[in-house]
ROLOFI-218692 format. One record per residue (C-alpha): residue number from 0; x negated, y negated, z negated. Coordinates in steps of 0.1 Angstrom, whole numbers, plus 5000, padded with zeros to 4 digits. Layout:
! residues N
+-----+------+------+------+
:   n :   px :   py :   pz :
+-----+------+------+------+
: NUM :    X :    Y :    Z :
...
+-----+------+------+------+
END
This chain:
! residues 367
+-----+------+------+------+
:   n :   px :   py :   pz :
+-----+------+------+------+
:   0 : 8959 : 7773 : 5452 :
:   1 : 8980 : 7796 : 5471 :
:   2 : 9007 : 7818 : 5460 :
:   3 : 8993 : 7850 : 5466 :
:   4 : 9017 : 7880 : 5491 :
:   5 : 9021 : 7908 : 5491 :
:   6 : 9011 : 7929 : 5523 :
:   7 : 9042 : 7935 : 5550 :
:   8 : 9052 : 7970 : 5563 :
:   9 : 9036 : 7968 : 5594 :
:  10 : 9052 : 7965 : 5626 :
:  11 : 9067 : 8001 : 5640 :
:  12 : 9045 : 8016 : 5669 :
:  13 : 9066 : 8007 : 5697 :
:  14 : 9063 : 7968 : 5690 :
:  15 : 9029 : 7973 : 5686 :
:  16 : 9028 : 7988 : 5721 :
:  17 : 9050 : 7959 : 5732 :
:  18 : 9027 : 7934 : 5716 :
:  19 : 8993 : 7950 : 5731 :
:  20 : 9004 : 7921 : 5757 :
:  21 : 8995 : 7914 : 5798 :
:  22 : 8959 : 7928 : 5790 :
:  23 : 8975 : 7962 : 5788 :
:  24 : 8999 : 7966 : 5814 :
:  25 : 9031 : 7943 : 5803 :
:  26 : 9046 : 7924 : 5840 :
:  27 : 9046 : 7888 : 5833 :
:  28 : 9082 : 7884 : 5850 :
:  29 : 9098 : 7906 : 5822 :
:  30 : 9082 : 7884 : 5797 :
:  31 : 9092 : 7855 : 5815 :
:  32 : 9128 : 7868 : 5817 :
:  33 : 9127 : 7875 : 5779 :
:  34 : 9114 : 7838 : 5771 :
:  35 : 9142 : 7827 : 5788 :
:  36 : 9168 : 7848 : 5776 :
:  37 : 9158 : 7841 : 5738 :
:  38 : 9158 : 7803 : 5752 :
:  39 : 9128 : 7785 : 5728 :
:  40 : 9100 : 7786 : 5713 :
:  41 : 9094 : 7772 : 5676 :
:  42 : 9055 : 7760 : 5672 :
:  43 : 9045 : 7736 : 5640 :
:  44 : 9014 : 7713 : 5636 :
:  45 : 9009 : 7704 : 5667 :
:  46 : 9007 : 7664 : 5666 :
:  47 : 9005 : 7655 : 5708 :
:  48 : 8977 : 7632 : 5699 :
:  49 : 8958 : 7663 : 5689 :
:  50 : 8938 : 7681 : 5717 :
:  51 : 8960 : 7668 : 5744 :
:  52 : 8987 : 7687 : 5729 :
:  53 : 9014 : 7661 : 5741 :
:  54 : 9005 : 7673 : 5776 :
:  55 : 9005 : 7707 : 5773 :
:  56 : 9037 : 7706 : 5756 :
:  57 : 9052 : 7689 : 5783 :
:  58 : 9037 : 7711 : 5809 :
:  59 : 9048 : 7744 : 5793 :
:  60 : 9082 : 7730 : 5791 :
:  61 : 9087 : 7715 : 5829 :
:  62 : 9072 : 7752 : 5839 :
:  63 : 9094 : 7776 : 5823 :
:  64 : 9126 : 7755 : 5813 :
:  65 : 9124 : 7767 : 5775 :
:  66 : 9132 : 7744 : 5746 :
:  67 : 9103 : 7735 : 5719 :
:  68 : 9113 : 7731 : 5685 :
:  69 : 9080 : 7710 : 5669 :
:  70 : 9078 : 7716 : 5633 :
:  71 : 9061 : 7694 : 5608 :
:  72 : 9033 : 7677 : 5630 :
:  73 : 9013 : 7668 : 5606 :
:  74 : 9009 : 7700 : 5585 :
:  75 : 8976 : 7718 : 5580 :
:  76 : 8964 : 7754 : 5584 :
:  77 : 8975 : 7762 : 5552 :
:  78 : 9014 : 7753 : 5558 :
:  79 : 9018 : 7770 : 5581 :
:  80 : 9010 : 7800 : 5569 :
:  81 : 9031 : 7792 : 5543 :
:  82 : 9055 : 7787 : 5564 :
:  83 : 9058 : 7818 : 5581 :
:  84 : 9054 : 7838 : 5542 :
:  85 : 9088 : 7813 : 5533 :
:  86 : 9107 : 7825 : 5564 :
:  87 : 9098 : 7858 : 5570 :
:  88 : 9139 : 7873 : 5568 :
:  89 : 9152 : 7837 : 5587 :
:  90 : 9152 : 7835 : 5623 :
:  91 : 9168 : 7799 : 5621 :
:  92 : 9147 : 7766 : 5632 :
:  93 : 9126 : 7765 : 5604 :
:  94 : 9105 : 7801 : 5612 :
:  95 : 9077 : 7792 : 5632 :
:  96 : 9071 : 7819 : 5662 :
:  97 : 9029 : 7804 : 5663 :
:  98 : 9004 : 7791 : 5644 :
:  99 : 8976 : 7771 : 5654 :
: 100 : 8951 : 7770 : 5625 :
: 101 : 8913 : 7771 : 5613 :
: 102 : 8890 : 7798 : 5617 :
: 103 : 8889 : 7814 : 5586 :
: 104 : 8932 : 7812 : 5581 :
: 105 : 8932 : 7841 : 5611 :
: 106 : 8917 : 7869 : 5593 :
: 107 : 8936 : 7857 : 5557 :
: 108 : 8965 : 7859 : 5580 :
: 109 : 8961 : 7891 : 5595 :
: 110 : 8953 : 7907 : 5562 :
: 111 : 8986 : 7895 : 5547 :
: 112 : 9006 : 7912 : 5574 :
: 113 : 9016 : 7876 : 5588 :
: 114 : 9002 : 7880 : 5624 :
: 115 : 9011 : 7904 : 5653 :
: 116 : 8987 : 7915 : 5680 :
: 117 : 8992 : 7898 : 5714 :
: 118 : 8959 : 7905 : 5738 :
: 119 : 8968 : 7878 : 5771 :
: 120 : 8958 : 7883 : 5805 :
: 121 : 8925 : 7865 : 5806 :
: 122 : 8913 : 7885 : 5770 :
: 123 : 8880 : 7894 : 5787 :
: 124 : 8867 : 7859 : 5787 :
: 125 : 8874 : 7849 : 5752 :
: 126 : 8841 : 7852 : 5739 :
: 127 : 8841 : 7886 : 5712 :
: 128 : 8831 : 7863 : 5683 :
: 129 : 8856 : 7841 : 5685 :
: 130 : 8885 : 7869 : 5684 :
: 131 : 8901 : 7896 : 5664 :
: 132 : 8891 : 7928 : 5682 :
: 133 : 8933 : 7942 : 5676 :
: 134 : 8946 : 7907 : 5690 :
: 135 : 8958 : 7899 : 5659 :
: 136 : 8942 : 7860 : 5663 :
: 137 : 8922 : 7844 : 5692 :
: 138 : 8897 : 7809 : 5695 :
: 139 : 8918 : 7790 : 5712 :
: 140 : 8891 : 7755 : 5711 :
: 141 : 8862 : 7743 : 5698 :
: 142 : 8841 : 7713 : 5688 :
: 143 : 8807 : 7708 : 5684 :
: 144 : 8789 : 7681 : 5658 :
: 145 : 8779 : 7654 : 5676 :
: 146 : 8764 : 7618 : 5669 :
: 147 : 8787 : 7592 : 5679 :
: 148 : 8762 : 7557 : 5684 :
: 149 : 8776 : 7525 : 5681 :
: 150 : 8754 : 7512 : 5715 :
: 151 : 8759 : 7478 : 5709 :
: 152 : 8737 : 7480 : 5679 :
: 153 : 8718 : 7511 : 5682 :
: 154 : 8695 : 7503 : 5716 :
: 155 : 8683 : 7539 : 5718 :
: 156 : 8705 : 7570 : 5712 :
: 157 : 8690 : 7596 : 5691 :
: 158 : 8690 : 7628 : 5710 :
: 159 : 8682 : 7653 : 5685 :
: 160 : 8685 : 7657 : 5643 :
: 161 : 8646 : 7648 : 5640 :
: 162 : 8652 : 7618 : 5655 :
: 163 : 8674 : 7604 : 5629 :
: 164 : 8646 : 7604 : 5610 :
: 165 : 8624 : 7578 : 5628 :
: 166 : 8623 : 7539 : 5614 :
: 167 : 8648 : 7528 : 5641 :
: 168 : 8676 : 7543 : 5623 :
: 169 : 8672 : 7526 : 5589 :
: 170 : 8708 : 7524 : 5572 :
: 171 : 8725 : 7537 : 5606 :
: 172 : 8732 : 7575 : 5600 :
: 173 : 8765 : 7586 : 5582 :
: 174 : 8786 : 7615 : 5583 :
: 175 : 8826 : 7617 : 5584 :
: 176 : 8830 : 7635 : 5551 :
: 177 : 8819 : 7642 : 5518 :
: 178 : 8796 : 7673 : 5519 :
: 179 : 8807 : 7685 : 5486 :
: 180 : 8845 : 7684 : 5500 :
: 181 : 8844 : 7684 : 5539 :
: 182 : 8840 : 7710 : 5560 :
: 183 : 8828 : 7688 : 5587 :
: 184 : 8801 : 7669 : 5568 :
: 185 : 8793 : 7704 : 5555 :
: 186 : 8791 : 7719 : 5592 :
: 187 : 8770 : 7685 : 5600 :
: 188 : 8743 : 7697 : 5573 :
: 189 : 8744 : 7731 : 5586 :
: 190 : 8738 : 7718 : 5618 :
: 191 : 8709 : 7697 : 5611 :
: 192 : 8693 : 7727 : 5590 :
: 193 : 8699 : 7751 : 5619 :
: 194 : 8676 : 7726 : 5638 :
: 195 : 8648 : 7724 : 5612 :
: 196 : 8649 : 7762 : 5606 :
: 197 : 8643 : 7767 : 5642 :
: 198 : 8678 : 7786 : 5646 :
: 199 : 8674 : 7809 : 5617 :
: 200 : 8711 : 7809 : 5604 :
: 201 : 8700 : 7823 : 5569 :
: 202 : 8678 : 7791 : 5557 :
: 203 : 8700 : 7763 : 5576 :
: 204 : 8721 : 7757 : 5545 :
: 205 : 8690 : 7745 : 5526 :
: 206 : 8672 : 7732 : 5553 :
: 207 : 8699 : 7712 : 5561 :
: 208 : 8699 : 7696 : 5524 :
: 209 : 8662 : 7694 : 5525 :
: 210 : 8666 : 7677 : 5559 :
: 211 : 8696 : 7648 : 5545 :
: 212 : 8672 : 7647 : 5512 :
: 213 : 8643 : 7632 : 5532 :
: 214 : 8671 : 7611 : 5556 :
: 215 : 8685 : 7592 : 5523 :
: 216 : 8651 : 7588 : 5508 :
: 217 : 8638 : 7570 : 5538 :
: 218 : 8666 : 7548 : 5535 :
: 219 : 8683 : 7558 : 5571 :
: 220 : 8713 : 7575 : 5555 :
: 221 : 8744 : 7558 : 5547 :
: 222 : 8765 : 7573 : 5517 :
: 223 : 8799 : 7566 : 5533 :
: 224 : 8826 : 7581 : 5550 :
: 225 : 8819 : 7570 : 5585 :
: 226 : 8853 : 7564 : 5608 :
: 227 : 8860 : 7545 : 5641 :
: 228 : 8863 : 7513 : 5625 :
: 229 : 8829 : 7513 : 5600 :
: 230 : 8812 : 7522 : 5636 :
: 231 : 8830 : 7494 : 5652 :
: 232 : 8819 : 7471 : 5622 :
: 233 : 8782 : 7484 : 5621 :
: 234 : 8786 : 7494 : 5588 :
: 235 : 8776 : 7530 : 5597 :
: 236 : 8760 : 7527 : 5637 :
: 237 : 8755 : 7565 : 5641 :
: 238 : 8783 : 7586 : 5629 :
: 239 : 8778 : 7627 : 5628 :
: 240 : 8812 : 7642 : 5637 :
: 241 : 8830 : 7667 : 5661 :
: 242 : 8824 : 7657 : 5691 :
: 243 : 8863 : 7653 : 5707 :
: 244 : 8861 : 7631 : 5674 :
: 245 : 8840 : 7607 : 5688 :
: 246 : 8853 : 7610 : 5722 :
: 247 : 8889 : 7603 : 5710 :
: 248 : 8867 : 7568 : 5690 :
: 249 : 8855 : 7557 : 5727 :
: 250 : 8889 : 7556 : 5743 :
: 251 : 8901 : 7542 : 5713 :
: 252 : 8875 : 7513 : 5711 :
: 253 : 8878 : 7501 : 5745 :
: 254 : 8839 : 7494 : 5751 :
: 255 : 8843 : 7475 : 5720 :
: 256 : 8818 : 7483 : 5709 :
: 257 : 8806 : 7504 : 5733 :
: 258 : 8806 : 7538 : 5718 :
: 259 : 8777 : 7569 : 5732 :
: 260 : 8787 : 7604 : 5720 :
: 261 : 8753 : 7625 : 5720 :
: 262 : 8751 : 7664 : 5714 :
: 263 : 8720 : 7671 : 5699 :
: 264 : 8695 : 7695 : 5716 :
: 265 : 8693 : 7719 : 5691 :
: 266 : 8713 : 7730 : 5663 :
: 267 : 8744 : 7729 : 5679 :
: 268 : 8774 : 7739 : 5658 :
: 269 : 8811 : 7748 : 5672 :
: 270 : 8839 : 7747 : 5646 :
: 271 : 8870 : 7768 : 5658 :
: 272 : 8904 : 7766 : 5654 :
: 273 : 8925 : 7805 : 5663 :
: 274 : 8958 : 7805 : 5675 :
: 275 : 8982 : 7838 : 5659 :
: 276 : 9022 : 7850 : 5666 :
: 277 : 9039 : 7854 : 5635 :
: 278 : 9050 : 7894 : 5627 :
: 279 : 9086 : 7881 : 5622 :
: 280 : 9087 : 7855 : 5653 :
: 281 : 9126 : 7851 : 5663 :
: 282 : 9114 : 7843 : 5697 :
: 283 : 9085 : 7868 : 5702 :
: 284 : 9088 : 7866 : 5742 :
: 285 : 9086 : 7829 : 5742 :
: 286 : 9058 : 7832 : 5718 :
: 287 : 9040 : 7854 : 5741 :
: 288 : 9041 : 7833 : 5771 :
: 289 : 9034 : 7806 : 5752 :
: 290 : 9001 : 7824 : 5746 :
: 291 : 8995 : 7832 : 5780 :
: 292 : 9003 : 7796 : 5794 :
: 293 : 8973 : 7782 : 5766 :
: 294 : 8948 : 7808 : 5780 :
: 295 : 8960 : 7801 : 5813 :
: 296 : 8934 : 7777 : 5835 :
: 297 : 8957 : 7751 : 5833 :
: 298 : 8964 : 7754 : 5793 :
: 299 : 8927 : 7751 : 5789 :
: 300 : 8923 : 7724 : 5807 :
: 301 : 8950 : 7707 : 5792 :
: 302 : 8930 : 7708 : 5763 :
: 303 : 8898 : 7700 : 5776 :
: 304 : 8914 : 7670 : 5787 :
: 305 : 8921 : 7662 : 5750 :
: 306 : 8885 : 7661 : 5747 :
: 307 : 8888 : 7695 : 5728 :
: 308 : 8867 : 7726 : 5743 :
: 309 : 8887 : 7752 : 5753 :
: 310 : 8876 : 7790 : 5742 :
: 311 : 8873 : 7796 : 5778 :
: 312 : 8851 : 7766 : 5793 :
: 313 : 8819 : 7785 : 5803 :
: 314 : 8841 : 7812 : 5820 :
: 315 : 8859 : 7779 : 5838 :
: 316 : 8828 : 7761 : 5844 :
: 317 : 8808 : 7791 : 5852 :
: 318 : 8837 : 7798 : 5882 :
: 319 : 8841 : 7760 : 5891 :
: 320 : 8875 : 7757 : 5876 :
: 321 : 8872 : 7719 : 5854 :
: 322 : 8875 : 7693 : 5875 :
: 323 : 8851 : 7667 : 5882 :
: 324 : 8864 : 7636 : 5867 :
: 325 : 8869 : 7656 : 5836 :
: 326 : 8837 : 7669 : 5831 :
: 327 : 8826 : 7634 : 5840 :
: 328 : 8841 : 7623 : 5805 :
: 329 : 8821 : 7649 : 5787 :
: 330 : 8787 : 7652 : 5772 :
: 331 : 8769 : 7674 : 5799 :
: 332 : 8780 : 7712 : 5801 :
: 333 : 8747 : 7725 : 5792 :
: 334 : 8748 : 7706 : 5761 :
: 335 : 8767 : 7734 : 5747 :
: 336 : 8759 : 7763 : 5762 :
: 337 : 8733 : 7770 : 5730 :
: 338 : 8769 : 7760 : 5707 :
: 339 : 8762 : 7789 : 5674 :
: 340 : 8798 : 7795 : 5664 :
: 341 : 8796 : 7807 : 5627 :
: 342 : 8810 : 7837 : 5611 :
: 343 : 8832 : 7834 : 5585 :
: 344 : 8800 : 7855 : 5562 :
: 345 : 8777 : 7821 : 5574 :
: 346 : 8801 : 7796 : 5572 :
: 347 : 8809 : 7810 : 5533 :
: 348 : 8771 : 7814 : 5526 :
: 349 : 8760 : 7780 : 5537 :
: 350 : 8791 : 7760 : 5523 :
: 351 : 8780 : 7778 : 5488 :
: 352 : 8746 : 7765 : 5492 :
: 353 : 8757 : 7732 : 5504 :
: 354 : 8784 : 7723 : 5480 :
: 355 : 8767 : 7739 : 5451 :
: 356 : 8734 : 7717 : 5457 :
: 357 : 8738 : 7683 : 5475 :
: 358 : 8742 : 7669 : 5441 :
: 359 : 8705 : 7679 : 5429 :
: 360 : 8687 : 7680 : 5459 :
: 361 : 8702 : 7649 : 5483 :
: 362 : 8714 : 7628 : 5457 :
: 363 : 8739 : 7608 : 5475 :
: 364 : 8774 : 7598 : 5462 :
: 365 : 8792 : 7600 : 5496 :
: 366 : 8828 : 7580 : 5491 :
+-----+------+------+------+
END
């Protein structure tokens, strides 16, 4: 568990006024000309196999000459908060300037006084539920749960959750976590009990267990933790996972076997990561444009080539702006345009539910 922080003073009103960012008025060649006069930029968990981070590292870099100082690649949401709390009086190497974490770290963030507001230029087409309304934290990508198909074995893709349920799934159908643990497998119940309750948010926690309840009792579910190489094996045909997931598995597989990713046509699910400046960044400018290159066309597409949907994708598909052999990779665009992105209140409510009751109502010893 956490060590718990106290709450910062909070920022004085002209930084605030400063931070209110390129939505508000702030010329992007005076924060270019700050980047480069504080010279870098210090990010952390940002492995460049993630998202297509690699590439958008590279391209940020080659535009505006600043150095990137990568921190801890592999850390999770919940270092690097930590990491900011440990260094909030050091501006040396180890003080990250950004974060890059899971939906529900933004707000824990904010509340601690860890965050400053920063509102970029293109703030209008960040969807409202997906950011702080201050610009204190911002969606920056998404996923949606998907089922990834081992063709070579499974001669029909299933195209929605009801279909898992037929007789020509038997022993196919795993998901990539434990649903008492994982918040993907617990998103991929959700998801399926979104379908069966017709959209109804309130009841999909339990009709998602009632849903995997009558999947393991007609023998189609698979209690293990389904991964590129189980698929590959046939050991678990038809995993349910996020969708850049599975994507990431076909390039990786080579055709071998050959690997369909599916978004179902109803209860689709988006699981959001936010992105956040630190209230003590050393290199606030840098941090700033940093932010605006992301939210830029090209920074979303840079992620989007990563497989990993970009906040902004039906403002950039909507105005033509993905190219075509990109979208060509994809699962069709209108696969997601019915995506529910939880609140934080849904996402607690159902995992409750879930966690609570997989045990007694499913039955199945996922490991």
């Amino acid at each position: 568990m956490k060590a718990s922080w106290k709450r910062v003073m909070p920022v004085s009103a002209a930084a605030v006024l400063l931070s209110a960012g390129l939505a508000q008025g702030q010329s992007m060649d005076k924060l270019v000309a700050g980047a480069k006069s504080e010279g870098q930029l210090t990010v952390i968990a940002l492995p460049h196999d993630w998202c297509g981070y690699g590439a958008v590292i590279d391209a940020f870099k080659a535009k505006y000459g600043l150095k990137i100082n990568e921190l801890n690649p592999d850390a999770g949401s919940g270092d690097e908060v930590e990491a900011i709390k440990a260094n909030k009086g050091n501006k040396g190497p180890q003080a990250p300037d950004v974060i890059d974490v899971g939906l529900s770290f933004g707000p824990t963030a904010k509340k601690d006084g860890l965050l400053q507001p920063f509102k970029v230029s293109t703030w209008s087409t960040i969807p409202a539920s997906a950011k702080d309304p201050d610009g204190y934290w911002y969606g920056d990508y998404y996923g949606v749960l998907a089922f990834e198909v081992n063709a070579d074995i499974v001669k029909k893709s299933p195209a929605d959750w009801p279909d898992l349920l037929g007789p020509a799934y038997k022993n196919a159908v795993a998901l990539a976590g434990d649903p008492r643990t994982s918040n993907q497998a617990i998103q991929a119940v959700f998801a399926a009990g979104l379908s069966e309750a017709k959209g109804n948010v309130a009841k999909a926690g339990e009709d998602g267990l009632k849903f995997f309840s009558e999947l393991n009792k007609k023998g189609n579910f698979v209690p293990v933790i389904g991964k590129a190489a189980s698929l590959a094996q046939g050991a678990t045909p038809i995993v349910i996972r996020w969708d850049y997931n599975a994507l990431a598995d076909r390039d990786t597989l080579k055709g071998n076997p050959k690997v369909d990713v599916v978004v179902p046509k109803t209860g689709v699910v988006a699981g959001v990561y936010v992105q956040g400046i630190s209230a003590y960044a050393p290199h606030p400018n840098a941090a700033k444009l940093w932010m605006e290159y992301l939210y830029s066309d090209a920074g979303q597409i840079g992620w989007l080539k990563g497989y990993c949907h970009p906040i902004r994708f039906q403002d950039l598909v909507k105005n033509k702006k993905v190219p075509a052999d990109i979208l060509a990779k994809l699962p069709p665009a209108a696969s997601y345009e019915k995506a529910l992105f939880p609140t934080l209140e849904q996402q607690s409510a159902s995992s409750a539910v879930i966690t609570k009751q997989w045990d007694t109502v499913v039955g199945a010893n996922v490991k």
